[in-house]
N, CA and C atoms as a LAMMPS dump frame, in Angstrom:
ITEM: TIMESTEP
0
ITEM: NUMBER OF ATOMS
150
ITEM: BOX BOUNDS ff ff ff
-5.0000000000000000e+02 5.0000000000000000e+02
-5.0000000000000000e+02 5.0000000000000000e+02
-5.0000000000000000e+02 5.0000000000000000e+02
ITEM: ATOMS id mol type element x y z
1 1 1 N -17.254 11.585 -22.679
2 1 2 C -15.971 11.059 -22.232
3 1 3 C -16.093 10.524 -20.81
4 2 1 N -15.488 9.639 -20.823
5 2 2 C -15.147 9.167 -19.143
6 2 3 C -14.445 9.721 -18.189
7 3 1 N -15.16 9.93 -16.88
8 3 2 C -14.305 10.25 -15.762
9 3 3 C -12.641 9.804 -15.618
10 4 1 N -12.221 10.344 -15.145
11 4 2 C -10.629 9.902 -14.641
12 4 3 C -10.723 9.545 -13.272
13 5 1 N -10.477 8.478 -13.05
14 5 2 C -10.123 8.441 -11.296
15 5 3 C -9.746 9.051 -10.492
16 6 1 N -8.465 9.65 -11.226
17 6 2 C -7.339 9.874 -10.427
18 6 3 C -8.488 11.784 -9.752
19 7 1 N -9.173 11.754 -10.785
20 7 2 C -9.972 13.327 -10.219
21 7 3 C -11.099 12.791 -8.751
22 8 1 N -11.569 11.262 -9.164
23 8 2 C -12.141 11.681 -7.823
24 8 3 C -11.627 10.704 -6.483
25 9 1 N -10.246 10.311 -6.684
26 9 2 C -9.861 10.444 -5.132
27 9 3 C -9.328 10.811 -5.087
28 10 1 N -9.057 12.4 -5.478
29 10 2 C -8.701 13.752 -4.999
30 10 3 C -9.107 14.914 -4.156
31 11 1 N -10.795 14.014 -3.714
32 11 2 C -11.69 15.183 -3.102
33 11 3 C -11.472 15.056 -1.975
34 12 1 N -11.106 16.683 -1.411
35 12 2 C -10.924 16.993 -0.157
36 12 3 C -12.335 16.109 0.892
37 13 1 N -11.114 15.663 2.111
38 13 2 C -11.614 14.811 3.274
39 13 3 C -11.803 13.378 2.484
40 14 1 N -11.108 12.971 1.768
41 14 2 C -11.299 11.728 1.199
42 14 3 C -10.095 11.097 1.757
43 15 1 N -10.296 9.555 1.928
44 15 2 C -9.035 9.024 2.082
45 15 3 C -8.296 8.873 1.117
46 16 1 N -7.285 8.83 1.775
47 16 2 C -5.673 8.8 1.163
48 16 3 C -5.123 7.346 1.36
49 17 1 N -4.826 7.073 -0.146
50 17 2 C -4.6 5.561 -0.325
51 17 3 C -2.381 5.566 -0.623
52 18 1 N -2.333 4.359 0.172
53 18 2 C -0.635 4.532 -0.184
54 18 3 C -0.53 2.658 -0.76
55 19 1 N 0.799 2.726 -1.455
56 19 2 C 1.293 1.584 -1.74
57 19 3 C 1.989 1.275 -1.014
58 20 1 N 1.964 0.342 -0.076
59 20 2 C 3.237 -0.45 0.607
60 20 3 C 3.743 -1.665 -0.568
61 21 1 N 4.967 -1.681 0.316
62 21 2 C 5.71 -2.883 -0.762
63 21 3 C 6.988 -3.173 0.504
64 22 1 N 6.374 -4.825 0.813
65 22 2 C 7.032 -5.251 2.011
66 22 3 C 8.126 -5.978 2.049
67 23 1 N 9.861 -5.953 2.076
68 23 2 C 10.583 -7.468 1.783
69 23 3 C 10.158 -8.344 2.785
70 24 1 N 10.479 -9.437 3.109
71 24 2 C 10.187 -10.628 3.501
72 24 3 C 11.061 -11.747 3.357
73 25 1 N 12.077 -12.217 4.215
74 25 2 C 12.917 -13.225 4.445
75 25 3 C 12.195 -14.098 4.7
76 26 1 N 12.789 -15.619 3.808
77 26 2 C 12.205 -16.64 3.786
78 26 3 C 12.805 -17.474 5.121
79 27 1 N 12.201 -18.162 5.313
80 27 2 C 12.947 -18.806 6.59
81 27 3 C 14.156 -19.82 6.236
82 28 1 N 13.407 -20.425 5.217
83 28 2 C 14.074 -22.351 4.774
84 28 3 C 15.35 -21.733 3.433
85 29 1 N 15.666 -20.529 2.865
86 29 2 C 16.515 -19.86 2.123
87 29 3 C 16.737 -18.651 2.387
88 30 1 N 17.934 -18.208 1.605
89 30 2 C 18.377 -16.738 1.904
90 30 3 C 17.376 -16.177 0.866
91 31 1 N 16.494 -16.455 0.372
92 31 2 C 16.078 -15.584 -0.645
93 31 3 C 14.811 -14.743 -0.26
94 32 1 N 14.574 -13.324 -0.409
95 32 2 C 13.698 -12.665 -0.019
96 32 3 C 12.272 -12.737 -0.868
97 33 1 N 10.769 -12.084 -0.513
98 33 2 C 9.972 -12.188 -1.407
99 33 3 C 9.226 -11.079 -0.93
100 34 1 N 8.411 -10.332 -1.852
101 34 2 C 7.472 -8.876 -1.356
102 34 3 C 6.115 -9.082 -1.444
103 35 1 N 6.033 -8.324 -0.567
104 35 2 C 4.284 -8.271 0.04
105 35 3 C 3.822 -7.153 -0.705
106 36 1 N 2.729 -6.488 -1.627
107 36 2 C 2.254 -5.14 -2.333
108 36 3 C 0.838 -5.086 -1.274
109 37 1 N 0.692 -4.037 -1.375
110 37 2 C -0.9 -3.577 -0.81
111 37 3 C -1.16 -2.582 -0.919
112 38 1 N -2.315 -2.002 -0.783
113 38 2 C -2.878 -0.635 -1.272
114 38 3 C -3.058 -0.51 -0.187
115 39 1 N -3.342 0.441 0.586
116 39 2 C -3.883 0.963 1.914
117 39 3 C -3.891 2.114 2.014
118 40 1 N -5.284 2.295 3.608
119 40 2 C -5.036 3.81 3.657
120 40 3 C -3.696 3.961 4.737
121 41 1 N -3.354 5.694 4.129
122 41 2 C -2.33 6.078 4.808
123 41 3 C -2.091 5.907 6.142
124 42 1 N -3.064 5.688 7.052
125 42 2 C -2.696 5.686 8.483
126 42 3 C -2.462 4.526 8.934
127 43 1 N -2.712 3.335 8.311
128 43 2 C -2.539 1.575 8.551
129 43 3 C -1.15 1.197 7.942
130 44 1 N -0.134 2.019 7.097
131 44 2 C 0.912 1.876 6.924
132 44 3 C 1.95 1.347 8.065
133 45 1 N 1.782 2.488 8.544
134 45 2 C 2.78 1.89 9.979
135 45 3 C 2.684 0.33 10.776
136 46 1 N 1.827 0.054 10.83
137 46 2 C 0.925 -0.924 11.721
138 46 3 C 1.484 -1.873 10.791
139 47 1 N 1.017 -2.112 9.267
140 47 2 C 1.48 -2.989 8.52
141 47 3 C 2.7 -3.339 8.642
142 48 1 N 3.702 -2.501 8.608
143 48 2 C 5.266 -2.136 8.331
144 48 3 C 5.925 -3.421 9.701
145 49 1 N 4.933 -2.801 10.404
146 49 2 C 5.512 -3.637 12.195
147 49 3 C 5.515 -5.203 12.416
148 50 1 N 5.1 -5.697 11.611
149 50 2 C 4.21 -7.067 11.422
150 50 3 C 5.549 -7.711 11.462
């Protein structure tokens, strides 16, 4: 049988991956659009600020 992923980025001292999901106002309409990304947990913030 095949490994599961989800078992090995579970191992302690491993990074920790998060989903961001960004809105985004268009300039030229009112209409918004989203940014997705995987990242590690500590570049969240930084992203968020942009």
């Amino acid at each position: 049988m095949a490994k599961k992923v989800v078992a090995t980025l579970k191992k302690e001292g491993g990074v920790v991956y998060t989903k961001v999901v960004k809105m985004i106002k268009k300039n030229d309409s009112q209409s918004y659009s989203f940014e997705e990304k995987v990242m590690p947990k500590d570049l969240v913030n930084d992203f968020l600020k942009k």
